[in-house]
C-alpha positions in Angstrom: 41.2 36.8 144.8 39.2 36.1 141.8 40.5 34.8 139.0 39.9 37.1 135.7 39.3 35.5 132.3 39.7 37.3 129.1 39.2 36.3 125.7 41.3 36.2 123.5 39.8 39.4 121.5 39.8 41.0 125.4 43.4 40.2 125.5 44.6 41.8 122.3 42.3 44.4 123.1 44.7 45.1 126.0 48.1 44.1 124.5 46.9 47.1 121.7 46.1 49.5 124.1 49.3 48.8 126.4 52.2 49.1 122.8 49.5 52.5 122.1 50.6 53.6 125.3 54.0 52.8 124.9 54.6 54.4 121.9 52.4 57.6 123.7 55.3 57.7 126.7 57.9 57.6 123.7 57.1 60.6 121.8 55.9 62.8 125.2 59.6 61.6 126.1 60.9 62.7 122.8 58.5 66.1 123.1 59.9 67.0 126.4 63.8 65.9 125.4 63.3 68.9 122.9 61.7 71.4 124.6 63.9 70.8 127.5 66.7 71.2 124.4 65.1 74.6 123.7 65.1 76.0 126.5 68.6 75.1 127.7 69.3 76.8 124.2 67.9 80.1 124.8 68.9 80.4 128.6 72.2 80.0 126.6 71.0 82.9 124.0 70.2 84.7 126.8 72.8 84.6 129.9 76.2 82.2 128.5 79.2 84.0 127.1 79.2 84.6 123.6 82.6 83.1 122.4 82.4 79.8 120.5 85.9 79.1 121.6 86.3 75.5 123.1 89.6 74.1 124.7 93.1 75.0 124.2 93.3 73.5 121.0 91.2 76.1 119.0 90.8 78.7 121.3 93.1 80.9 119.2 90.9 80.0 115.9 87.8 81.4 117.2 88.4 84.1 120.4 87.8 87.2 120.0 91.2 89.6 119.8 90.1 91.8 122.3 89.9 88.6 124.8 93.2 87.4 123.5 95.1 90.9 124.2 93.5 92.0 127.3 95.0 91.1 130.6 92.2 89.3 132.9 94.4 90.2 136.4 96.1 93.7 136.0 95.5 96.8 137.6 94.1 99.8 135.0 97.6 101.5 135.4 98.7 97.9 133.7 96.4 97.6 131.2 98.4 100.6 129.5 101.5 98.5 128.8 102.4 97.2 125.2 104.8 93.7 125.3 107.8 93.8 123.4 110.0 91.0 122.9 113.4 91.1 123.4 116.3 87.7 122.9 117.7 86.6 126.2 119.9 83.6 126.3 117.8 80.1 126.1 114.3 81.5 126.1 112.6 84.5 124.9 111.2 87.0 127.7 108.3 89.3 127.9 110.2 93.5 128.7 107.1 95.5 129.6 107.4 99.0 129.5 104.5 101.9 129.2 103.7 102.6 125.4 105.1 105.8 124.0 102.4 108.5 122.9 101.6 109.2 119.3 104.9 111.2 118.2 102.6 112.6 115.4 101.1 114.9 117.8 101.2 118.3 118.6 103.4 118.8 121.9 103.6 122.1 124.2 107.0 122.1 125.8 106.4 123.2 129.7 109.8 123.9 131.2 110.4 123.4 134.9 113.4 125.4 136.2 115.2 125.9 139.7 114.6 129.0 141.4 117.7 131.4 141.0 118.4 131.0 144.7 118.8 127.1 144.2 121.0 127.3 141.1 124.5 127.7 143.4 126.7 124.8 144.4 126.5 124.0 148.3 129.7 122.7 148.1 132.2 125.4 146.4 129.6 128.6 145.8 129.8 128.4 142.2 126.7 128.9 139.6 124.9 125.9 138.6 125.4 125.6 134.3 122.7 123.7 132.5 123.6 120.5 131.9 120.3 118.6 130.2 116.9 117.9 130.8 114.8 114.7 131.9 111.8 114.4 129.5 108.4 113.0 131.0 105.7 113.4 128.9 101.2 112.7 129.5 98.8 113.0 127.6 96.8 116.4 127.6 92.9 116.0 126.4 91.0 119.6 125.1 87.4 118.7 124.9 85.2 120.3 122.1 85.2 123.4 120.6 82.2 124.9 119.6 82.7 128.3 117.2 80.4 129.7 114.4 81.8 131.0 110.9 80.7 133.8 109.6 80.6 134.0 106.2 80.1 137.8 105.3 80.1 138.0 101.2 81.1 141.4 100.0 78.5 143.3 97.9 79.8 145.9 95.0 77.9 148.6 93.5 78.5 151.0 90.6 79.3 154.6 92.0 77.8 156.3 88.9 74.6 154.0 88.4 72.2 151.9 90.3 72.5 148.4 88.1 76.0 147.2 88.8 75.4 146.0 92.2 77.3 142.6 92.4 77.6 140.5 95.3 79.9 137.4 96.0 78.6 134.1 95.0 78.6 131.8 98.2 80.8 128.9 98.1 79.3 125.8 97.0 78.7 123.8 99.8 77.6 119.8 100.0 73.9 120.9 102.2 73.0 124.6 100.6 72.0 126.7 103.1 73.3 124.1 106.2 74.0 125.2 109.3 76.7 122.8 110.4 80.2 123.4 108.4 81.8 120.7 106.6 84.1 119.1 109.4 80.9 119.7 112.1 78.9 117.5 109.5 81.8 115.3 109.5 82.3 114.7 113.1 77.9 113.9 113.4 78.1 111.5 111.1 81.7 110.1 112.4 79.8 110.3 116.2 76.6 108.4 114.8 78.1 105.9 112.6 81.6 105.1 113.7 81.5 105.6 117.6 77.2 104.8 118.0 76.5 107.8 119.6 72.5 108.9 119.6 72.1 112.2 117.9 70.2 112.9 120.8 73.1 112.5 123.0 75.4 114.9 120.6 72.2 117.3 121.1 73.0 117.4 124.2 76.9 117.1 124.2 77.0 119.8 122.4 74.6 122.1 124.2 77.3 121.7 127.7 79.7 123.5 124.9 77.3 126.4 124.0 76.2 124.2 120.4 72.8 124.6 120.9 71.1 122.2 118.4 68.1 120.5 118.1 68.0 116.8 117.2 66.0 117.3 114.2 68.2 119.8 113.1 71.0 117.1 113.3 69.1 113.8 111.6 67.8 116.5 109.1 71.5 117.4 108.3 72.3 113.8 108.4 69.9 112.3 106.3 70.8 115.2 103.8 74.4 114.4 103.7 73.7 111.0 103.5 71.2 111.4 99.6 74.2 114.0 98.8 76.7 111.3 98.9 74.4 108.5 96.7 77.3 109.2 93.6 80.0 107.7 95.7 78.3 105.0 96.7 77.2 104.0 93.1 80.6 103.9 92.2 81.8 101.9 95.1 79.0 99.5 93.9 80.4 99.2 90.5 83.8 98.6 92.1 82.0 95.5 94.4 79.9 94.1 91.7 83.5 93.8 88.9 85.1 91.6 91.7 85.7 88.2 91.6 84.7 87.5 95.0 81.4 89.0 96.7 80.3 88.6 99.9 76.6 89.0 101.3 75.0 89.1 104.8 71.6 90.5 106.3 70.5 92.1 109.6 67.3 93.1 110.9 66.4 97.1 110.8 63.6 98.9 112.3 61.6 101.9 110.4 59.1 103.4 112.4 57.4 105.5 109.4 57.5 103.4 106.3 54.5 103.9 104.2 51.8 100.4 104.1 53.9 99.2 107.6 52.9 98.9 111.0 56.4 100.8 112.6 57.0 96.9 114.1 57.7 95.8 111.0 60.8 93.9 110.4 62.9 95.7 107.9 66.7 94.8 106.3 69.8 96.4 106.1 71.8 94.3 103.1 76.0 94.3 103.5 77.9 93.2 100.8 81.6 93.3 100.4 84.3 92.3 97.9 87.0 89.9 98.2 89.9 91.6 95.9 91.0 94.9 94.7 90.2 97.8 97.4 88.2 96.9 100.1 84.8 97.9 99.9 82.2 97.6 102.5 78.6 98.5 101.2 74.8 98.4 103.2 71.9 98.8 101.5 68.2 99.2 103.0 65.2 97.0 101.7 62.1 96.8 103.3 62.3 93.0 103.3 64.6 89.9 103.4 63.2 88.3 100.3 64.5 87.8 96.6 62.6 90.7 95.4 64.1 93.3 97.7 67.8 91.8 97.3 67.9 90.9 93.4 68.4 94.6 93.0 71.7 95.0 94.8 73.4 91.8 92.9 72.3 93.5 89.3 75.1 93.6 87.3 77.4 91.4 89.4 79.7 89.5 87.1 78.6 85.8 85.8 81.0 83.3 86.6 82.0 85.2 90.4 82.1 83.3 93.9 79.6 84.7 96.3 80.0 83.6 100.2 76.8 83.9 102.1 75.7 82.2 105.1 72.3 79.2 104.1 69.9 81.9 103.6 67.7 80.5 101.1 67.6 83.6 99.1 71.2 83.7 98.3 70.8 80.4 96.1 68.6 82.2 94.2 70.7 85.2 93.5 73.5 83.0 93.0 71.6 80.7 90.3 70.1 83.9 88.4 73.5 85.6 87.9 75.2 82.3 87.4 77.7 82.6 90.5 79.7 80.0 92.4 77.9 80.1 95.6 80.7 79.2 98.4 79.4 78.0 102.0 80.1 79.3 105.6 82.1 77.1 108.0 81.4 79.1 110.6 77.9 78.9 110.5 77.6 75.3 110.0 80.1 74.7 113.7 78.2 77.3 115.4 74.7 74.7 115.2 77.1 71.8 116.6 78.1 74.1 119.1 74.6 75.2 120.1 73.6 71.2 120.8 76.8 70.2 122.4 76.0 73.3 124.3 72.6 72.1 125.3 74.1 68.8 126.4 73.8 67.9 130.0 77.0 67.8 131.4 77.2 64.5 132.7 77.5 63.1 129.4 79.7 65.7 127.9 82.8 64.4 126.0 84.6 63.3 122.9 82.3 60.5 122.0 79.6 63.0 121.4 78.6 63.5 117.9 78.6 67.4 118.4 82.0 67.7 119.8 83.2 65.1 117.3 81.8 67.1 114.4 83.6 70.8 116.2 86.5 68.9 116.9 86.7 68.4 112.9 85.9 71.4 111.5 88.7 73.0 113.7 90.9 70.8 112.1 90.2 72.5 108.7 90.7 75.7 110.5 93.8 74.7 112.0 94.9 74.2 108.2 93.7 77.9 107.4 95.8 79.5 110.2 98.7 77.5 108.8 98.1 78.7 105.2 96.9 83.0 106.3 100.5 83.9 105.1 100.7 81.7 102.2 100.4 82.5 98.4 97.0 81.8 96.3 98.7 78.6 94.9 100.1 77.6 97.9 96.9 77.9 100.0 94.9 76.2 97.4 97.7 73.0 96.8 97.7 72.6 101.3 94.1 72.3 101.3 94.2 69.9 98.5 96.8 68.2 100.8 95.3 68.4 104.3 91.7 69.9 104.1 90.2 67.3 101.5 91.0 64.3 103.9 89.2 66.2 107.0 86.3 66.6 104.4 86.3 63.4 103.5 86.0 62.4 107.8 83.6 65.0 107.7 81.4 63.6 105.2 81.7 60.1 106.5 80.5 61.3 110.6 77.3 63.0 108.4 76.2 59.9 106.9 76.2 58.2 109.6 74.6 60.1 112.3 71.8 61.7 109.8 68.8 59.6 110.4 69.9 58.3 113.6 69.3 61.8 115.2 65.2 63.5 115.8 65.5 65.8 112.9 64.1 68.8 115.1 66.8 68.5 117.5 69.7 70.4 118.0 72.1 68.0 117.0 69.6 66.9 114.1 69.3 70.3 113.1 73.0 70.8 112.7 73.6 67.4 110.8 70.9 68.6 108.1 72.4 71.8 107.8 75.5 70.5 107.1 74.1 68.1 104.6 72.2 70.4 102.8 74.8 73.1 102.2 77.8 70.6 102.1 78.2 71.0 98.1 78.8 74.6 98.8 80.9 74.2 101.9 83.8 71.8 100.0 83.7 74.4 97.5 86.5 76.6 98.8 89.2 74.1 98.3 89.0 74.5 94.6 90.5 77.7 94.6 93.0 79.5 97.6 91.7 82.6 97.2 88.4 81.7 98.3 87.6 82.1 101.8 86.3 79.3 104.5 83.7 81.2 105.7 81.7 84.6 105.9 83.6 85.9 108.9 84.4 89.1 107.0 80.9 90.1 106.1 79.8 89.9 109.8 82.5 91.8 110.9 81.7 94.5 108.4 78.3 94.6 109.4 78.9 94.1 113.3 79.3 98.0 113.7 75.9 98.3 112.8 74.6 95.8 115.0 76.2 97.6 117.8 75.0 101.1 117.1 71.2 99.8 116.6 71.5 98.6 120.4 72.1 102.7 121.3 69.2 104.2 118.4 67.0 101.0 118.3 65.3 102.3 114.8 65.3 104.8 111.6 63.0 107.1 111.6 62.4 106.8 108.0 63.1 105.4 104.7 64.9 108.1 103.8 66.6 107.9 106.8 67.6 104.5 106.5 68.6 104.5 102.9 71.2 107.8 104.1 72.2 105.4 107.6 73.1 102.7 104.7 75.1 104.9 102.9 77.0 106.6 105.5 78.0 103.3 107.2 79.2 102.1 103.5 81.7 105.1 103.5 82.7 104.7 106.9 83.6 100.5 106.7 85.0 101.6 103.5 87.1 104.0 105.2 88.0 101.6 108.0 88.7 98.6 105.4 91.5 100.6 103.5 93.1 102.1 107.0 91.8 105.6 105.8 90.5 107.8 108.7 86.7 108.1 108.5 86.2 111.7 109.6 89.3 113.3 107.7 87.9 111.6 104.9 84.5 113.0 105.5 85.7 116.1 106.0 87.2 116.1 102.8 84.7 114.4 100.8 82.1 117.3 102.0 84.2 119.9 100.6 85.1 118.3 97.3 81.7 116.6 96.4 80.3 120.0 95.5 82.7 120.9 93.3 82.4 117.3 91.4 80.9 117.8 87.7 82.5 114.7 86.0 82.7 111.2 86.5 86.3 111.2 86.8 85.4 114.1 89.7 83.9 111.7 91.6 86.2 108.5 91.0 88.7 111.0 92.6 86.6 111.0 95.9 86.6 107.2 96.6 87.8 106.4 99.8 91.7 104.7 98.7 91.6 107.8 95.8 91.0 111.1 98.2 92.9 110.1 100.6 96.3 109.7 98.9 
């Protein structure tokens, strides 16, 4: 073969375009590492179970109680059984035993009784006596009843005269002229907001019961109830805003007819919630998710309070305009390390992963929380001096050294940098035990909502949305101080009429009306 000669400018000519090449292969390597990342991270979105819970260790910290309680092998019959514990000599043991029914409840007695002709002794010939009975009792269901008042208001007129004809005023009522009653409206709204049931679907559930309604009779009713109710919920926002603790979250909501909008629009329902005194639970509609459309619902909140909020962007913002102590979310910053350990391939899945390292950590800080649920104020806040700060401090050190060894748009890198950029807010909550760990709360609050949007998808309108926002505030409030929603409802319809003062409606809050 022939021999090739190159010069020397030939040769570096080469040796350049060979390290170009390299360096090429590295980042298409590095490209395809990530998207490969991606997409392993929304088949995961997409088709894996939802539960962050990893191992034994902190299962309990992170399952859902529903997966906790529920038995995986029973038969239906079994799932109906309540565990109580009872002391048995060396060990404690698990007496199962079907759940008694609600002893608050109405009962019909029906007695069962021997046929005369079976009431005689076959022994002797005597008369049987009654001795006792053996209870058994089920449970009886009597689906809904559909009946229409008739209000019939008495007219009077003068015998002698034609101009004293009086007639009855008619009672004040919260929608003047409605057509549903008070405890009808009650159980819509209850149906819509509380069990995320379509008013089309009650259109139709109530038409099998002779309740022929149209659906825009129903949202009309709805959305009416919900402007009625706008004093309540002021109130309730003065309550949340003169706490020391605030809470804030944001989920996406649909409007089809919002004025200037194309009806795919992204829209915002706002939750907020309160940390001390009674527990209030409060949504609010904007048509975005920036400053402008939330600065309004933290007017007035007191200088100087903690607000816990996930690392919207925003919410520093609020927090440096009203001068609050913005507190971090735990739970957000593991759930990015869980996403990338996720997206690891499972050959090198293990402890001496950063991700896991980094979960493994932050469930030690839970691990302290668990320990300190039933503790006081001063207690919880002198443990986490005591065992949180040291797991910070590990923490911390893991951060700095895996921050710019990790591709900043990876999983893993994207985790790290959330962590550092929130970390002043996240050590926060050891300063004071009555601050929480994370923002657990608020998306539990506002996870009712999420669920019903999956069954009616959108609001209609603004109006409509602004009267969904309220009525879910009342009915989290409800739920938040163990108050039924629709016996509350049902009261709160009949009262708010009546309601002239502001002591009227303070009376009408959700922990007031119902004692």
């Amino acid at each position: 073969m022939p021999t090739i000669t190159l010069t020397t400018e030939e040769y570096n000519a080469l040796i350049t375009e060979r390290d170009g090449l390299r360096g090429e292969l590295r980042v298409i390597t590095v490209e395809r590492d990530l998207l490969q990342e991606r997409v392993k991270a929304f088949l995961r979105q997409l088709f894996a179970a939802r539960s962050e819970a990893r191992g034994t260790d902190q299962r309990d910290l992170f399952l859902n109680e529903a997966e906790v309680l529920a038995p995986t092998h029973a038969t239906p019959a079994a799932r109906e059984v309540e565990p109580n514990e009872i002391e048995v000599a060396g060990h404690t043991r698990k007496k199962r035993g079907r759940k008694p029914l609600d002893p608050a409840l109405p009962r019909e007695v029906v007695r069962h009784e021997l046929p005369e002709s079976e009431r005689i002794c076959p022994h002797d010939g005597s008369a049987l006596v009654e001795m006792g009975v053996e209870t058994s009792e089920q449970l009886d269901i009597i689906p809904q009843q559909v009946r229409v008042i008739q209000h019939q208001r008495v007219k009077y007129v003068c015998p002698c005269c034609d101009q004293g004809i009086k007639v009855t005023p008619a009672p004040a009522r919260i929608i003047p002229k409605g057509l549903l009653t008070d405890a009808a409206l009650a159980w819509v709204v209850t149906a819509k907001y509380q069990d995320s049931l379509p008013l089309y679907r009650q259109a139709a559930l109530l038409g099998r019961f002779g309740g022929d309604l149209s659906r825009n009779t129903l949202a009309a009713s709805v959305v009416r109830a919900g402007e009625a109710v706008q004093p309540v919920i002021n109130l309730l926002r003065d309550h949340l805003l003169d706490s020391d603790l605030i809470h804030g979250d944001e989920t996406v909501l649909q409007v089809l007819k919002e004025p200037g909008r194309l009806a795919q629009t992204k829209s915002y329902l706002w939750a907020q919630m309160n940390g001390a005194g009674p527990p209030v639970r409060l949504f609010g509609y904007a048509p975005g998710r920036g400053g402008g459309q939330a600065s309004h619902l933290y007017a007035g909140i007191r200088p100087g309070a903690a607000l816990m909020t996930d690392g919207y962007e925003v919410y520093n913002g609020i927090a440096q305009t009203n001068a609050l102590l913005h507190l971090g979310c735990w739970a957000h910053a593991r759930r990015y390390f869980v996403e990338a350990e996720a997206a690891l391939p499972k050959a090198v899945r293990g402890p001496e992963q950063p991700a896991t390292q980094f979960i493994a950590a932050i469930g030690g800080l839970y691990a302290v929380e668990k320990q300190a649920d039933s503790m006081t104020v001063v207690e919880r806040g002198r443990i986490r001096l005591e065992r949180s700060k040291p797991v910070l401090m590990g923490i911390e050190g893991m951060l700095l050294r895996h921050l710019h060894s990790v591709t900043p748009s990876s999983l893993l890198g994207k985790a790290l940098h959330y962590l550092h950029g929130q970390w002043p807010k996240l050590i926060r909550y050891v300063e004071n035990g009555a601050w929480p760990i994370d923002n657990n709360a608020c998306e539990n609050a506002i996870r009712p909502f999420v669920v019903g949007r999956r069954n009616w998808l959108f609001a209609d309108t603004v109006g409509g949305a602004q009267a969904s926002a309220n009525l879910y505030s009342l009915i989290e409030t409800c739920k938040a101080n163990g108050v039924d929603p629709y016996r509350y409802l049902v009261g709160l319809f009949q009262a708010l009429p009546l309601a002239k003062t502001v002591d009227d409606y303070e009376a009408l809050l959700p922990w007031r009306l119902a004692a």
